[in-house]
N, CA and C atoms as a LAMMPS dump frame, in Angstrom:
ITEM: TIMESTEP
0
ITEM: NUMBER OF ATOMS
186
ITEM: BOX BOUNDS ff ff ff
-5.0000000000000000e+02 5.0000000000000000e+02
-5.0000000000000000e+02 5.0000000000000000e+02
-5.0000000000000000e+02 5.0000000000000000e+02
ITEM: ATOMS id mol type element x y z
1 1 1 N -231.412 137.928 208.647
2 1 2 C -232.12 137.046 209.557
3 1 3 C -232.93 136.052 208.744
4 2 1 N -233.022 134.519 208.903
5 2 2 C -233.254 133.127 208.192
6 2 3 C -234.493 133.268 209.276
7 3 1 N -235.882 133.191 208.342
8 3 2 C -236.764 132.3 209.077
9 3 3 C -237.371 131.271 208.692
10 4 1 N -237.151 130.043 209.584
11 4 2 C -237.371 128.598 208.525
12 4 3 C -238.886 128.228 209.659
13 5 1 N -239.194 128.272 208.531
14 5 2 C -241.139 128.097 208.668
15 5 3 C -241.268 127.019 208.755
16 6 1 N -242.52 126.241 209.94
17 6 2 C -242.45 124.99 209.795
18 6 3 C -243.845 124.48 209.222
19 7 1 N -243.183 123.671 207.915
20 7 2 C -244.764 122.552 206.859
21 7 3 C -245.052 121.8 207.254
22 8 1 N -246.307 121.246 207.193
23 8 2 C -246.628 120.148 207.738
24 8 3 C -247.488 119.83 206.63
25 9 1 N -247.206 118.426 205.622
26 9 2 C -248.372 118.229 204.461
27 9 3 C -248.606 116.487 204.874
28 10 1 N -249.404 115.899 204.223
29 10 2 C -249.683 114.443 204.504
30 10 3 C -249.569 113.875 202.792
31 11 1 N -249.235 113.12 202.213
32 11 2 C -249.105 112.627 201.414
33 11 3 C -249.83 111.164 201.073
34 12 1 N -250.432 110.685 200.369
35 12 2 C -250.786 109.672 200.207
36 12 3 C -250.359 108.607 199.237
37 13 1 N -249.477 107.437 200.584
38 13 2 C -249.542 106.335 199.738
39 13 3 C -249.696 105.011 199.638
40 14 1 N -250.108 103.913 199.125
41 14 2 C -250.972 103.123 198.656
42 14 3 C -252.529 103.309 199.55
43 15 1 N -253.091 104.219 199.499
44 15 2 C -254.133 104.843 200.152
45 15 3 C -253.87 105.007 201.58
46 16 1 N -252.583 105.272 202.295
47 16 2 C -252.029 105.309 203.671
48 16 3 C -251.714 106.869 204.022
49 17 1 N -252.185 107.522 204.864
50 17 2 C -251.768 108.899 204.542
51 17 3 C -250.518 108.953 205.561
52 18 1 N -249.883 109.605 205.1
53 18 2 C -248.289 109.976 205.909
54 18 3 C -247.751 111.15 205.782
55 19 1 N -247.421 111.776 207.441
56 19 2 C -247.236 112.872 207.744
57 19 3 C -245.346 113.746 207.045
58 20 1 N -245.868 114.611 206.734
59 20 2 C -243.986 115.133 206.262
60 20 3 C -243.583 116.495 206.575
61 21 1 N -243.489 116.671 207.576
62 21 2 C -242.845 118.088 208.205
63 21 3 C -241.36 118.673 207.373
64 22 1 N -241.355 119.588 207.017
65 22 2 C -240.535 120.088 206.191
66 22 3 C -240.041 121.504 207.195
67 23 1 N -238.955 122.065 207.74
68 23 2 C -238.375 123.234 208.101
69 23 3 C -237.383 123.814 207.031
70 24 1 N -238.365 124.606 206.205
71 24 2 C -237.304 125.275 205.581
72 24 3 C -236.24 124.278 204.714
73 25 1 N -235.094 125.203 205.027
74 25 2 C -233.66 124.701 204.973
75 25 3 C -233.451 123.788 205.26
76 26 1 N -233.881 122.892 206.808
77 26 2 C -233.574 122.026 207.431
78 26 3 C -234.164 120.516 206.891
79 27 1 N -233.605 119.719 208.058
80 27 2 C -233.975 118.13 207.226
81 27 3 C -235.45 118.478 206.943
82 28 1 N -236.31 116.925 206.223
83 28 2 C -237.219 117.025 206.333
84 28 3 C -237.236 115.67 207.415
85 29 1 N -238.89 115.556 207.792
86 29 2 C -239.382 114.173 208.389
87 29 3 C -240.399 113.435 208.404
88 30 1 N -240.576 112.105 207.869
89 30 2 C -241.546 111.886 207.343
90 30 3 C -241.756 110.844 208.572
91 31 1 N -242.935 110.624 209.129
92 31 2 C -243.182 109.661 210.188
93 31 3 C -243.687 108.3 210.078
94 32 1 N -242.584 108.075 210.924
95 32 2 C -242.261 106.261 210.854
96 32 3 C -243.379 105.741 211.4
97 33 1 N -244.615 106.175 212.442
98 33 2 C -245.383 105.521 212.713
99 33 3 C -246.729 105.504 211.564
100 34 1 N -246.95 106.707 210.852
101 34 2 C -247.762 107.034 209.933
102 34 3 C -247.416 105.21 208.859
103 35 1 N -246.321 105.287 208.657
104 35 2 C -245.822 104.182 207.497
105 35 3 C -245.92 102.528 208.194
106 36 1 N -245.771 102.469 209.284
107 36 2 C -245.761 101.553 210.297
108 36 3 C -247.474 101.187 210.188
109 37 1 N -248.461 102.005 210.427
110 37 2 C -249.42 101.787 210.621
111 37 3 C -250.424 101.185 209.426
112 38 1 N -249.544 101.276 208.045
113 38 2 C -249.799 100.922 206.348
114 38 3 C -250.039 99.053 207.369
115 39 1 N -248.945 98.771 207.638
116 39 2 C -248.637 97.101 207.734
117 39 3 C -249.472 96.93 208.672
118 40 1 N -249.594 97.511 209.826
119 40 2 C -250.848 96.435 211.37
120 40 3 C -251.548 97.787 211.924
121 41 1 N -252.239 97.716 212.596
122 41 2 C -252.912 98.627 213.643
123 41 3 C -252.115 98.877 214.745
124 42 1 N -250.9 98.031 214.927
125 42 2 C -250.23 98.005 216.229
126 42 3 C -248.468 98.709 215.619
127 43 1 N -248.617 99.681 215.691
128 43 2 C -247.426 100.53 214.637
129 43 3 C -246.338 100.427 215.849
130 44 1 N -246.706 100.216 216.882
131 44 2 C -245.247 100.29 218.033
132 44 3 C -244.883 99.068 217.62
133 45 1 N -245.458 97.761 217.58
134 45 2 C -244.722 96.645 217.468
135 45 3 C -244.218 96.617 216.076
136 46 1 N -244.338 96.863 215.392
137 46 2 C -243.877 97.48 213.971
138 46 3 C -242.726 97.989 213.836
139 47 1 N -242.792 99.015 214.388
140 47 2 C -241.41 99.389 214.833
141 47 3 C -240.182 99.262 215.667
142 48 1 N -240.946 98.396 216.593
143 48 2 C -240.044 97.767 217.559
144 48 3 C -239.522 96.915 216.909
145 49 1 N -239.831 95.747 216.003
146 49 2 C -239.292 94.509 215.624
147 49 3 C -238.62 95.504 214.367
148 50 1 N -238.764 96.349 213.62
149 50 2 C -237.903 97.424 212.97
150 50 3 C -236.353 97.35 213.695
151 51 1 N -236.89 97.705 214.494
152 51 2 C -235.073 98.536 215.242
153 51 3 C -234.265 97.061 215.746
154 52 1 N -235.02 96.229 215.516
155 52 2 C -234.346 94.799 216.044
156 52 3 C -233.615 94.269 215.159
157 53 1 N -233.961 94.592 214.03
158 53 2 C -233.458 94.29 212.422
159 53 3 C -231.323 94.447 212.418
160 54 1 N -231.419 93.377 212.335
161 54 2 C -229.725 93.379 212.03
162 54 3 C -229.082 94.597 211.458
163 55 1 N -230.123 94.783 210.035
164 55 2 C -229.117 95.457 209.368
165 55 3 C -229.408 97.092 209.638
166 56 1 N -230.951 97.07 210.381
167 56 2 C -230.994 98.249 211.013
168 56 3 C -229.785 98.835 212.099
169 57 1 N -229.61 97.721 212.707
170 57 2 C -228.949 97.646 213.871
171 57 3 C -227.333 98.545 213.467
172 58 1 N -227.018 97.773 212.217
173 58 2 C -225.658 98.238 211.773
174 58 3 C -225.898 99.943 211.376
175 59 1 N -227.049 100.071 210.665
176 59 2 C -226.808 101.11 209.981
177 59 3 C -227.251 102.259 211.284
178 60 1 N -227.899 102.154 212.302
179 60 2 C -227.619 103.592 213.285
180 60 3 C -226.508 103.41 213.911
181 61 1 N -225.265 101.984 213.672
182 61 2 C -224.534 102.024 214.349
183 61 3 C -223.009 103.472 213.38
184 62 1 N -223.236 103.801 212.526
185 62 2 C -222.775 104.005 211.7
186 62 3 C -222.732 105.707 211.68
């Protein structure tokens, strides 16, 4: 029996702290709004104009 424990550490970078959940075995995930929020205070529009990105566009098409 596998039990995949779930981490949760924050990392710091260019003085921005950002969240990184780790399960075990499994992926890890580091959060896009944590990194979003480095560039504006407004991390949704950040990310929104993100996913608008051409070449974003291609690469979840993928």
């Amino acid at each position: 029996m596998s039990t995949n424990k779930e981490y949760k550490v924050t990392i710091n970078a260019n003085g921005s702290e950002i969240s990184i959940v780790s399960k075990g075995n499994e992926d890890d995930y580091i959060s896009l709004t944590d990194i979003a929020k480095y560039k504006s205070d407004e991390s949704n529009d950040v990310i929104r104009n993100w996913l608008r990105n051409k070449d974003i566009i291609e690469f979840l098409g993928l």
